[in-house]
C-alpha positions as CSV (number, residue, x, y, z in Angstrom):
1,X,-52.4,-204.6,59.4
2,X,-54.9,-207.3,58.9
3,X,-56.0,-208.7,55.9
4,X,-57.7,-212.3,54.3
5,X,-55.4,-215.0,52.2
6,X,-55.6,-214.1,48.6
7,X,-55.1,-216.2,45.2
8,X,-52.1,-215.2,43.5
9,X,-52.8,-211.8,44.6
10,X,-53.3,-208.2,42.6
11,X,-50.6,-205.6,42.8
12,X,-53.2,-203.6,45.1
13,X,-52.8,-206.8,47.9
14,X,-49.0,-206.4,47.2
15,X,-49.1,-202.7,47.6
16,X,-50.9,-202.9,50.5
17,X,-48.5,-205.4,52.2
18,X,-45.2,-203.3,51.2
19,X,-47.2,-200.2,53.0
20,X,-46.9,-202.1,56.4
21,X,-44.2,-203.5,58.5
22,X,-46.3,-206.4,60.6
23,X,-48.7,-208.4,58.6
24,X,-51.7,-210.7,59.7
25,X,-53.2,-213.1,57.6
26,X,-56.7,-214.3,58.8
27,X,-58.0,-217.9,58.6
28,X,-60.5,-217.7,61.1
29,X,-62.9,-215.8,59.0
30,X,-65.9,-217.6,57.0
31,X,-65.1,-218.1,53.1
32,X,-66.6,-215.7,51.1
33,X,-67.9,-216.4,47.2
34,X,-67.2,-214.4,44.5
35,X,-63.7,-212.7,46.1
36,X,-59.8,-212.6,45.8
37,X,-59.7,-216.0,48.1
38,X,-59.9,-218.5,45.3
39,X,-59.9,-215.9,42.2
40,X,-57.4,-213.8,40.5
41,X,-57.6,-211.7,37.2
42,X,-54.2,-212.4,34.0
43,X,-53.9,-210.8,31.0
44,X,-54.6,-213.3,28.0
45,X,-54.8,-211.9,24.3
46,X,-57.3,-209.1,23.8
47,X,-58.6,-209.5,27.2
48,X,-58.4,-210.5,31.3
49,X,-59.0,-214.0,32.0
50,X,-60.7,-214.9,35.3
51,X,-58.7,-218.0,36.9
52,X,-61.2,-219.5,39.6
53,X,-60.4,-222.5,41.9
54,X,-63.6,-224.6,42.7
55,X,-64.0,-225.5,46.1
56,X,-65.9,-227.8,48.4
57,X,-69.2,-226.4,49.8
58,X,-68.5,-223.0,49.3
59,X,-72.3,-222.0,50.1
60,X,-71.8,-223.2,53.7
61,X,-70.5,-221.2,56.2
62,X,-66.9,-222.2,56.7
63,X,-63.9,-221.1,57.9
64,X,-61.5,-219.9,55.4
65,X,-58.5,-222.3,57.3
66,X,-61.1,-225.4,56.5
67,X,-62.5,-224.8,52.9
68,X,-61.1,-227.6,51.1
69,X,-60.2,-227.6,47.2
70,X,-62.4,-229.5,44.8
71,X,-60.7,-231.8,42.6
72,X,-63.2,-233.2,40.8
73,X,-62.8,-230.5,38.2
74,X,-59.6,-230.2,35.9
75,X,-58.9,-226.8,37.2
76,X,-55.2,-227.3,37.8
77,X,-54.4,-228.1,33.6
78,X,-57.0,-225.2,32.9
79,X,-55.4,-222.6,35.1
80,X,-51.7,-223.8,34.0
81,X,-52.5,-223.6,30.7
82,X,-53.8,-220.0,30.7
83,X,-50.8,-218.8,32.6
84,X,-48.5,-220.5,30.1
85,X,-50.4,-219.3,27.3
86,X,-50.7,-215.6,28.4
87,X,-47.1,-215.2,29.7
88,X,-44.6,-218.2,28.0
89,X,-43.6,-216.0,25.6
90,X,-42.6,-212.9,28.0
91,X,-38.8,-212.2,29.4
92,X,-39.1,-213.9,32.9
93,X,-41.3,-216.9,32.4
94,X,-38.8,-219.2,32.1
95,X,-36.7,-218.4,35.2
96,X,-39.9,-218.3,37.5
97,X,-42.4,-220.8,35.6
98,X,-41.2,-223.9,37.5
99,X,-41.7,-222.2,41.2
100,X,-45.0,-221.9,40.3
101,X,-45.8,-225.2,38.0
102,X,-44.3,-227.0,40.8
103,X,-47.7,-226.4,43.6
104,X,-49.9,-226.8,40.6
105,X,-48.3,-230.2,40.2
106,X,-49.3,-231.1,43.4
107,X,-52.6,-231.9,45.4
108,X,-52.6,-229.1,47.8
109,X,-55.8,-230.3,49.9
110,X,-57.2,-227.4,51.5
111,X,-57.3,-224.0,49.5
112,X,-55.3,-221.4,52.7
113,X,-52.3,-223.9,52.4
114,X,-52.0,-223.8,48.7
115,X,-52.7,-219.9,48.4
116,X,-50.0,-219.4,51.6
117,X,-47.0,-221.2,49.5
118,X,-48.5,-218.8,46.4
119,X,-47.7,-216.1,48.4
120,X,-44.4,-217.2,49.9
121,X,-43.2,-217.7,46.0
122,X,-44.2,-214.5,45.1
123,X,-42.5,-212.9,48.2
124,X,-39.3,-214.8,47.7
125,X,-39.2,-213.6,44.0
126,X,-39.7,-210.2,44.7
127,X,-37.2,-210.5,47.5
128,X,-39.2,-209.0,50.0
129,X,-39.1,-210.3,53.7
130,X,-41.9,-209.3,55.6
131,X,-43.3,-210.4,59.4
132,X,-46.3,-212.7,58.4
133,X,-48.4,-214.0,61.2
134,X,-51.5,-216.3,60.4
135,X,-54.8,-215.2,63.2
136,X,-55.8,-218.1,65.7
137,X,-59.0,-216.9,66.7
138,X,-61.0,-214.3,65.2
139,X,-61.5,-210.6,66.1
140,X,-64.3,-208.4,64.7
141,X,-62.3,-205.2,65.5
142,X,-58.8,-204.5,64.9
143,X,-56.7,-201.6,63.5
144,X,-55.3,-201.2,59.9
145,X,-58.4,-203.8,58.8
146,X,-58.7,-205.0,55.2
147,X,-60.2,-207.7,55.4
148,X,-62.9,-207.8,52.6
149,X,-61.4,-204.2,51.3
150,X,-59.6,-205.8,48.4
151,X,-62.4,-207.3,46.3
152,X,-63.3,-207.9,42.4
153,X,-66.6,-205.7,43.1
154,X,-64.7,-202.8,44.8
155,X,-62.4,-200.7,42.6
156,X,-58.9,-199.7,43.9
157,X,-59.5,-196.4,43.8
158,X,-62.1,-196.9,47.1
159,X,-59.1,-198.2,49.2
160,X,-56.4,-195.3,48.4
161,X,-53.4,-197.9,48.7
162,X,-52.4,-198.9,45.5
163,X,-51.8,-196.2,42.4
164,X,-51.3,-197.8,38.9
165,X,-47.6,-197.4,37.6
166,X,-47.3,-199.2,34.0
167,X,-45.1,-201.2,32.8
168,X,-45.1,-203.3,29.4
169,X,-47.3,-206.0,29.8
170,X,-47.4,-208.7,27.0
171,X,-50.9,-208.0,24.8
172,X,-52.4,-205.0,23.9
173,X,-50.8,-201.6,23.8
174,X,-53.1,-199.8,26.6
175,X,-51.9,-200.9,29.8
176,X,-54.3,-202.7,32.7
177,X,-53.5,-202.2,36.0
178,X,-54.2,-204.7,39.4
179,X,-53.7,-207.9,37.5
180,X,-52.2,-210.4,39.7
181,X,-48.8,-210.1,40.7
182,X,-47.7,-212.9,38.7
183,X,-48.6,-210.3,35.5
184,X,-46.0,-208.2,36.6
185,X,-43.5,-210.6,37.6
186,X,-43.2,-212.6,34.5
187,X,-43.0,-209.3,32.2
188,X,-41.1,-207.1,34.5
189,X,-38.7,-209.9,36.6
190,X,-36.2,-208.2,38.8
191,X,-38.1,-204.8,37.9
192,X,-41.0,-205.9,39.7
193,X,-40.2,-204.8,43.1
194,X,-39.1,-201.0,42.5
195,X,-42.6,-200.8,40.3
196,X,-44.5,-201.9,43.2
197,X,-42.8,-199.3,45.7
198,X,-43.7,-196.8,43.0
199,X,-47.4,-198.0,43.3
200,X,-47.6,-197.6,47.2
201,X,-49.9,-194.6,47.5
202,X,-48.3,-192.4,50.0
């Protein structure tokens, strides 16, 4: 399967990866606003907070590989300090806070470098190995495509991949499903991976 570099991705990105054996990640494709590439959704209190990572002329068509990270806003304190806030006090921050703090701490330059190391963290932790291969030219047509499928405007329902399995998260006492994976991997720890084989829609 196919499918574009997320930002600490949803448990629906995750399903969909543990649901194929060979994975491609595109980076030839043009950035797209307003999508998973540079956003991801945590639980704070009472509410899901919306962590968004400015970038470089993001109006301009650019290809995904190129799109640069923009630094002249604080974002890095102001994203750390919402994940610390929403999940410092739950079971497995402390053993997995410092993988993460440690590429925050850090002046990743272009925004597909710093989201790949996200993704091999979140991998490692979940201790799954998969087959990764990153695109060097761009097709319009290929099999098992989801590029674009997994989107903040298009409900997971739509794509039939990822069914919600709840487990205790750390606010509220009704359960939200598709946070990003780091959600479920500082509450749940080394529960994470057989609650996300349970969310693979057969």
């Amino acid at each position: 399967m196919i499918i574009d570099l997320h930002y600490l991705p949803s448990l629906e990105y995750f399903a969909c990866l543990l649901a194929h054996d060979s994975i491609t990640i595109e980076t030839q494709e043009h950035y797209e606003k307003q999508s998973y590439r540079n956003r991801c959704n945590i639980l704070a209190s009472n509410r899901v907070d919306v962590l968004s990572i400015p970038v470089v002329k993001g109006n301009s068509k650019i290809k995904v590989q190129d799109l640069r990270i923009d630094y002249s806003q604080d974002w890095r304190r102001r994203h750390w300090g919402a994940i610390s806030s929403a999940y410092g006090k739950t079971p497995f921050f402390e053993y997995y806070a410092d993988f993460f703090h440690a590429v925050y701490d850090k002046k990743t330059d272009l925004l597909y470098e710093f989201n790949a190391e996200l993704l091999t963290i979140c991998l490692k932790l979940l201790k799954v190995e998969k087959k990764i291969i990153f695109t060097e030219a761009y097709q319009p047509v290929v099999e098992n495509d989801y590029r674009g499928q997994i989107h903040p405007k298009r409900p997971f329902i739509f794509n039939n991949v990822y069914q919600p399995v709840a487990y205790r998260q750390n606010f509220g006492n009704e359960f939200v499903p598709n946070l990003s994976i780091i959600d479920l991997l500082f509450c749940q720890g080394n529960q994470a991976l057989s609650i996300l084989e349970r969310s693979v829609r057969k």
